[in-house]
C-alpha positions as CSV (number, residue, x, y, z in Angstrom):
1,X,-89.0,75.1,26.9
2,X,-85.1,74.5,27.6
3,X,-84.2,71.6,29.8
4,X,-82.7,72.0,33.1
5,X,-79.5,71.5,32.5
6,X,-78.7,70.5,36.6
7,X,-81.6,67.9,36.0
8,X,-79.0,65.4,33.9
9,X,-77.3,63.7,36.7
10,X,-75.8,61.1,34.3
11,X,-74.3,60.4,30.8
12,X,-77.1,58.3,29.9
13,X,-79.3,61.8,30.8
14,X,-77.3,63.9,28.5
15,X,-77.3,61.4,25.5
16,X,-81.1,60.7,25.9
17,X,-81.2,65.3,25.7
18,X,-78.6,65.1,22.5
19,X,-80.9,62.3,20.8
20,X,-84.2,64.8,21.3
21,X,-82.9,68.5,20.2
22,X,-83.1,67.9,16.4
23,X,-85.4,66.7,14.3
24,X,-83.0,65.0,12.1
25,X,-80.4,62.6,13.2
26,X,-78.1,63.6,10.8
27,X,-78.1,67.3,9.0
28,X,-75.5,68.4,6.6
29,X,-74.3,71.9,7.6
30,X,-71.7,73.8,9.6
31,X,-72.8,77.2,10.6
32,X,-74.8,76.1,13.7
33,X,-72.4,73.8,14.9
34,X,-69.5,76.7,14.3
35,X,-71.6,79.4,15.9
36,X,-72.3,77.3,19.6
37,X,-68.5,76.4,18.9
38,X,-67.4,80.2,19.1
39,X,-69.4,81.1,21.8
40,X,-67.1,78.6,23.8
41,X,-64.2,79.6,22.5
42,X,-62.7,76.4,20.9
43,X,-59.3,76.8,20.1
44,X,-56.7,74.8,19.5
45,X,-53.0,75.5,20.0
46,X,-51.0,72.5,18.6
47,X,-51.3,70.9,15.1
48,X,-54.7,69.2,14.2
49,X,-54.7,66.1,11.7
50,X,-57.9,65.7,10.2
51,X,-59.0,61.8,8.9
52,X,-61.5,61.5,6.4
53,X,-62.0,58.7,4.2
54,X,-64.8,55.9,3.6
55,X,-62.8,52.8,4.9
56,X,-59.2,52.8,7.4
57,X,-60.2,56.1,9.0
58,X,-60.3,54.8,12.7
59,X,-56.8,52.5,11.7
60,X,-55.2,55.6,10.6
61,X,-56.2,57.3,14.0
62,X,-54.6,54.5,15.8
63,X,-51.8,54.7,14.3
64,X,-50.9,57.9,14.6
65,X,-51.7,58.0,18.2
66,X,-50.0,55.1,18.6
67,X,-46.5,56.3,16.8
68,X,-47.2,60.0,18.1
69,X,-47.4,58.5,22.1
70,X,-44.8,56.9,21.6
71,X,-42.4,59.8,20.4
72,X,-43.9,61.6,23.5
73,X,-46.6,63.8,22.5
74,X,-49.5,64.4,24.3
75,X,-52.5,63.0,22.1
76,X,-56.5,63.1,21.8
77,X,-58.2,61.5,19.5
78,X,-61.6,61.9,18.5
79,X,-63.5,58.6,16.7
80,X,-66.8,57.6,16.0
81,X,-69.0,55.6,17.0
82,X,-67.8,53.9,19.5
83,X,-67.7,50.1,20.3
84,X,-69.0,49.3,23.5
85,X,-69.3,52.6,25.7
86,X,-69.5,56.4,24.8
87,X,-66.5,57.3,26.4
88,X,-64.1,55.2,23.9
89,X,-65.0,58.3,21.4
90,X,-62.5,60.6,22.9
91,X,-58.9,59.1,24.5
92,X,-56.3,61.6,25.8
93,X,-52.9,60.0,26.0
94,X,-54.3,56.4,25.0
95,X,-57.2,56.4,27.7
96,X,-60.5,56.9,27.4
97,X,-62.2,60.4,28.8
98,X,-63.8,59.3,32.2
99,X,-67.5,60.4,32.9
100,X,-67.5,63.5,35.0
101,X,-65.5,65.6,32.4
102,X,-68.1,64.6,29.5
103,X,-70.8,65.5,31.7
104,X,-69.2,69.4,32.5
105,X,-68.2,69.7,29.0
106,X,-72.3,68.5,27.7
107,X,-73.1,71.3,30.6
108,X,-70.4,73.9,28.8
109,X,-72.3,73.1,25.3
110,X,-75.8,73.4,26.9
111,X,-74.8,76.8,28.2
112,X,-73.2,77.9,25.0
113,X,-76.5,76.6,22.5
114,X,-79.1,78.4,25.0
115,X,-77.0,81.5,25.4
116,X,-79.0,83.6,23.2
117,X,-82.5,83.0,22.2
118,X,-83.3,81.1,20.0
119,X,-81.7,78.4,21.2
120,X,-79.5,77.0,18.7
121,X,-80.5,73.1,17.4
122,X,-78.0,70.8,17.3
123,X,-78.1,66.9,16.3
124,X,-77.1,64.2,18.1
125,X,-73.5,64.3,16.8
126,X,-73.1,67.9,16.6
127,X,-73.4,68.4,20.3
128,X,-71.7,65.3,21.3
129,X,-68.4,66.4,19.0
130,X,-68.5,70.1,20.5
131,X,-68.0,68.6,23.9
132,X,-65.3,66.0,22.8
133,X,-63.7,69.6,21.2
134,X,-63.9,71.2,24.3
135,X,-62.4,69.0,26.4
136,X,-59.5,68.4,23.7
137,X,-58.8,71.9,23.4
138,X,-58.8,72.3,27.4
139,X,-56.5,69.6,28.2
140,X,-53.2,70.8,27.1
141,X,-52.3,68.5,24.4
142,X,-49.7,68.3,21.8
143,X,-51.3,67.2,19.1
144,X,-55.3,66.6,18.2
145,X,-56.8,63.9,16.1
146,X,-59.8,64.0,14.8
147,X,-61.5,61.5,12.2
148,X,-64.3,63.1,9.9
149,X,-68.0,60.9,10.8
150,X,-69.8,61.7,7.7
151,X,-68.5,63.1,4.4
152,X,-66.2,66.0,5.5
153,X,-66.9,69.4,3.9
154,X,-70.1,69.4,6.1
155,X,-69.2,67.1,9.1
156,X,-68.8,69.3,12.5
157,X,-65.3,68.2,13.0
158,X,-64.5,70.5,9.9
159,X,-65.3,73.9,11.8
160,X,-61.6,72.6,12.8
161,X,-59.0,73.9,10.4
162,X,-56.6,70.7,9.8
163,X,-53.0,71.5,9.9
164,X,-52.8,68.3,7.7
165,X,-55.4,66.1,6.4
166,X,-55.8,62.5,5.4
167,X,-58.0,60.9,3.0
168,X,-57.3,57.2,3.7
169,X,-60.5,55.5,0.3
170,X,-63.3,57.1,-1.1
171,X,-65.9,54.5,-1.9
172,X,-69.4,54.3,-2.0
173,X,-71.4,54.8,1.6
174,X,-74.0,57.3,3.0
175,X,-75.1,57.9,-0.6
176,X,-78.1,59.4,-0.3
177,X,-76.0,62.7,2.0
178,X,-72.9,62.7,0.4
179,X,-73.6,61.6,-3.6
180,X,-74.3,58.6,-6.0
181,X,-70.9,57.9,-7.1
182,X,-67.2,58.0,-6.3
183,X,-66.7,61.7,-7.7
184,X,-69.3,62.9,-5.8
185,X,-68.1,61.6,-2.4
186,X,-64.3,62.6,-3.0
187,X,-65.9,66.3,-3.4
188,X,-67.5,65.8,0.2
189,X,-64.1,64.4,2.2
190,X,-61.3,66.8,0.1
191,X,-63.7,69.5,2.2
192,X,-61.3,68.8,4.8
193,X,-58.4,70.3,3.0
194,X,-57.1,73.3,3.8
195,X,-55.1,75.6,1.6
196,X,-50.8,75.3,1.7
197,X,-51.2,72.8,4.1
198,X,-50.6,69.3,3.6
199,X,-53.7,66.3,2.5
200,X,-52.1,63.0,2.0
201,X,-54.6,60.8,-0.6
202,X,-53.7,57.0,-0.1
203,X,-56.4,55.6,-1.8
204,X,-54.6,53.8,-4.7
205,X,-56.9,55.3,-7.0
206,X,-58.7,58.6,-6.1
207,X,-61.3,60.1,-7.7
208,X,-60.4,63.3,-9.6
209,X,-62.7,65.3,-8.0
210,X,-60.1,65.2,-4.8
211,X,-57.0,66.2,-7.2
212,X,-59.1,68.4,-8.8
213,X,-60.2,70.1,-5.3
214,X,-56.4,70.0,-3.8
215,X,-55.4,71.7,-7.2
216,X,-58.0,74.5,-7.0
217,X,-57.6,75.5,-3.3
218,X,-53.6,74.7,-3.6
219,X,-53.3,72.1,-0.6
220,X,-49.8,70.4,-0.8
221,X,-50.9,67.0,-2.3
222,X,-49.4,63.8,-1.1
223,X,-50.5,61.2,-3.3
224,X,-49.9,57.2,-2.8
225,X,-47.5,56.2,-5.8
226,X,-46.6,59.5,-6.5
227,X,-44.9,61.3,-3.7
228,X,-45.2,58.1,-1.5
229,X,-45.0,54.8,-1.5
230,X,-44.5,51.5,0.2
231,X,-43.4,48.2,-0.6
232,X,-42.9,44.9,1.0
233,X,-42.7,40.6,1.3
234,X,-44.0,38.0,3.7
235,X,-41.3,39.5,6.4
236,X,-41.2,42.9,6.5
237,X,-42.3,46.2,4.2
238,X,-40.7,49.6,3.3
239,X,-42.0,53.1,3.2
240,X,-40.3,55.9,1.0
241,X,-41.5,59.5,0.2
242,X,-40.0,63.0,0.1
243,X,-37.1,62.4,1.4
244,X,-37.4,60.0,4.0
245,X,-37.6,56.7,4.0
246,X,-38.2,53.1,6.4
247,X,-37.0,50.2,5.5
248,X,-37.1,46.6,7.4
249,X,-40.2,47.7,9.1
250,X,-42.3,44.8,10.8
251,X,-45.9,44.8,9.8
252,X,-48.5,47.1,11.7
253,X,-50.2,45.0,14.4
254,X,-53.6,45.7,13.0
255,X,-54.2,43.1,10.6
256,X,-55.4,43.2,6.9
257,X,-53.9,44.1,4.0
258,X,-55.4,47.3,3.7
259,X,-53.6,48.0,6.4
260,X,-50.2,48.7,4.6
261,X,-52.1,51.7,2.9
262,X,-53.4,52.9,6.3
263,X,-49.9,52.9,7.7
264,X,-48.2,54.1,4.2
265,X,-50.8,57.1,4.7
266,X,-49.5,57.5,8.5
267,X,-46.0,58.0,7.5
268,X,-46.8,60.1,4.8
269,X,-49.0,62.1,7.4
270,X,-45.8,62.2,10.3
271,X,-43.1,63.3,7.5
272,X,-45.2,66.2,6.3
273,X,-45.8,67.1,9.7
274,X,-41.4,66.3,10.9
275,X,-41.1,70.0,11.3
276,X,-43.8,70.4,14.3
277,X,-44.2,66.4,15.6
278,X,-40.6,65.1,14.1
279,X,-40.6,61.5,15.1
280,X,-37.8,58.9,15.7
281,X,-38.0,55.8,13.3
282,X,-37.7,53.7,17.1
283,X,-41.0,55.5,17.5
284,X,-42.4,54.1,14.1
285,X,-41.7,51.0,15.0
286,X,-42.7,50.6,18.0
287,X,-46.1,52.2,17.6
288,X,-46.8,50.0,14.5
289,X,-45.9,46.9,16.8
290,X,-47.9,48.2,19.7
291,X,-51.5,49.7,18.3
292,X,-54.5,48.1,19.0
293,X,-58.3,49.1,18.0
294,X,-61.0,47.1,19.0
295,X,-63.1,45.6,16.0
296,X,-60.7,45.6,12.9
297,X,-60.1,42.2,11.9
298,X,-60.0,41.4,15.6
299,X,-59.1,37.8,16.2
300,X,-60.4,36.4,19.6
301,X,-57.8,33.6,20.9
302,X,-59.6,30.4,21.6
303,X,-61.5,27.7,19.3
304,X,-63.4,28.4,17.6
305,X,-61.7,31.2,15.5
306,X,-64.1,34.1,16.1
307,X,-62.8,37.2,14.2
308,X,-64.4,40.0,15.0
309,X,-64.6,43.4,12.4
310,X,-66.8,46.3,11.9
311,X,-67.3,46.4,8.1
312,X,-70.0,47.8,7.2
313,X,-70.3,48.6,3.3
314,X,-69.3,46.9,0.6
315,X,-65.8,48.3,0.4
316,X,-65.0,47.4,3.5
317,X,-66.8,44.1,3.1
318,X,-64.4,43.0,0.2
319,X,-61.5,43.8,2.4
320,X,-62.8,41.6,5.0
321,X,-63.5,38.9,2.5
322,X,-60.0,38.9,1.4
323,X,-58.8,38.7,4.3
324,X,-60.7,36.1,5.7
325,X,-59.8,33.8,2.8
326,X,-56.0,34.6,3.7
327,X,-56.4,33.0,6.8
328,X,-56.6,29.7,5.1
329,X,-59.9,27.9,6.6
């Protein structure tokens, strides 16, 4: 028996419901997902950027939020998990979605997966990103960022067609859904490319598989050190590719020095994009200086140092380790 809907009063209410509808917390597939999603008419009208990636996905949001704001452009951006509280997942224009909306758009999903019997299963995730969708597409944005959670041929976000995608590393995590080796999980996250439309790759060294895939489906490939690339010294760095090019750029407030790839993929990302989000190089510049996210390489002032980071597999742990080692102690 269905749920009373008008029995959740609370968030708490309708993450406890998205925890119990599924007997798998995480189940690789799209065509439930992209079925409750067309009964409530999810559409976008603006350009969608799609990150995928093992390591630098949530950086790369950031960053594009942050350098998109500040050119003017509406923005919502869609991450996962979050930090502290739920609501960090979705921010429109830089803030984080309030309660009440998420609650009306878990009721719009409810509606939608019991429309039609039988009702339509969904995991934890899967409902949760259909809401964040919903509210995206209904709050008259200019453009729409969404980072991939798992993989990305499978992962909900995909039912999205990306007007560009990134692939930011593909290294080894959630082995056991998405494949036992590199080539494997590039397969999974070039999912997220579309055909004649932009994928900027800027991991260093990319498995074939997501040349291969870009190649096959003809995507417009961006590659790091090929059509891109970026270079710098202990002042400041440079980013050429395609035409364009920034020089005496300050480096991005996120610290880490995988975050010059994250950023050389952002640029990459905006000057494929010039045509529908052109950008100023003011506005580079000032949303490198400016972004902030919560948990990457996060140093907390007072003593002792306490540096706070979400790495969480071994790619990202090396990072962390290099960086750590940087500082000096």
């Amino acid at each position: 028996m269905t749920p009373d809907p008008a029995g959740f009063r609370t968030l708490a209410d309708w993450l406890d419901h998205c925890e119990r509808l599924h007997p798998k917390n995480i189940d690789m597939g799209l065509e439930r997902v992209r079925l409750v999603a067309e009964r409530m008419g999810i559409r976008f009208a603006c350009p969608v950027i799609t990150v995928a990636g093992t390591n630098g996905k949530g950086s790369t949001c950031a960053m594009l939020e942050a350098i998109l704001g500040e050119s003017g452009f509406r923005t919502g951006v869609y991450t996962s998990p979050h930090l502290v509280h739920f609501e960090e997942r979705l921010r429109l224009q830089g803030e984080a979605v309030a309660v009440d909306p998420l609650i009306e758009a878990f009721a719009r999903v409810e509606r939608a997966r019991c429309q039609a019997p039988p009702d339509v299963s969904l995991t934890y995730f899967e409902f949760t990103t259909l809401a964040i969708l919903d509210l995206m597409a209904r709050a008259k944005l200019d453009v729409v960022i969404l980072e991939v959670g798992l993989g990305g041929r499978l992962d909900a976000v995909n039912i999205v067609d990306a007007d560009c995608a990134v692939i930011t590393s593909v290294d080894l995590d959630h082995m056991e859904f998405l494949g036992p080796d590199r080539e494997s999980i590039g397969r999974e996250k070039a999912g997220v490319m579309r055909t004649g439309r932009p994928v900027i790759v800027s991991d260093p060294v990319p498995p074939q598989s997501v040349l291969d895939h870009a190649l096959e489906i003809g995507a417009d490939l961006w590659r790091l050190g090929v059509d891109f690339n970026f270079s710098g010294d202990k002042q400041q760095w440079a980013w050429s590719g395609r035409g364009r090019r920034y020089a005496g750029l300050a480096y991005p407030a996120l610290r880490g020095a995988n975050q010059l790839l994250n950023a050389s993929g952002v640029l990459a990302a905006l000057t494929a994009m010039r045509e529908q989000l052109p950008v100023t190089a003011q506005a580079v510049r000032n949303g490198l200086a400016l972004v902030a996210l919560p948990g990457r390489f996060q140093i907390v002032p007072g003593e002792p140092t306490l540096v706070l980071d979400v790495a969480h597999n071994a790619h990202a742990a090396a990072a962390l380790a290099v960086n750590l080692d940087a500082m000096g102690f």
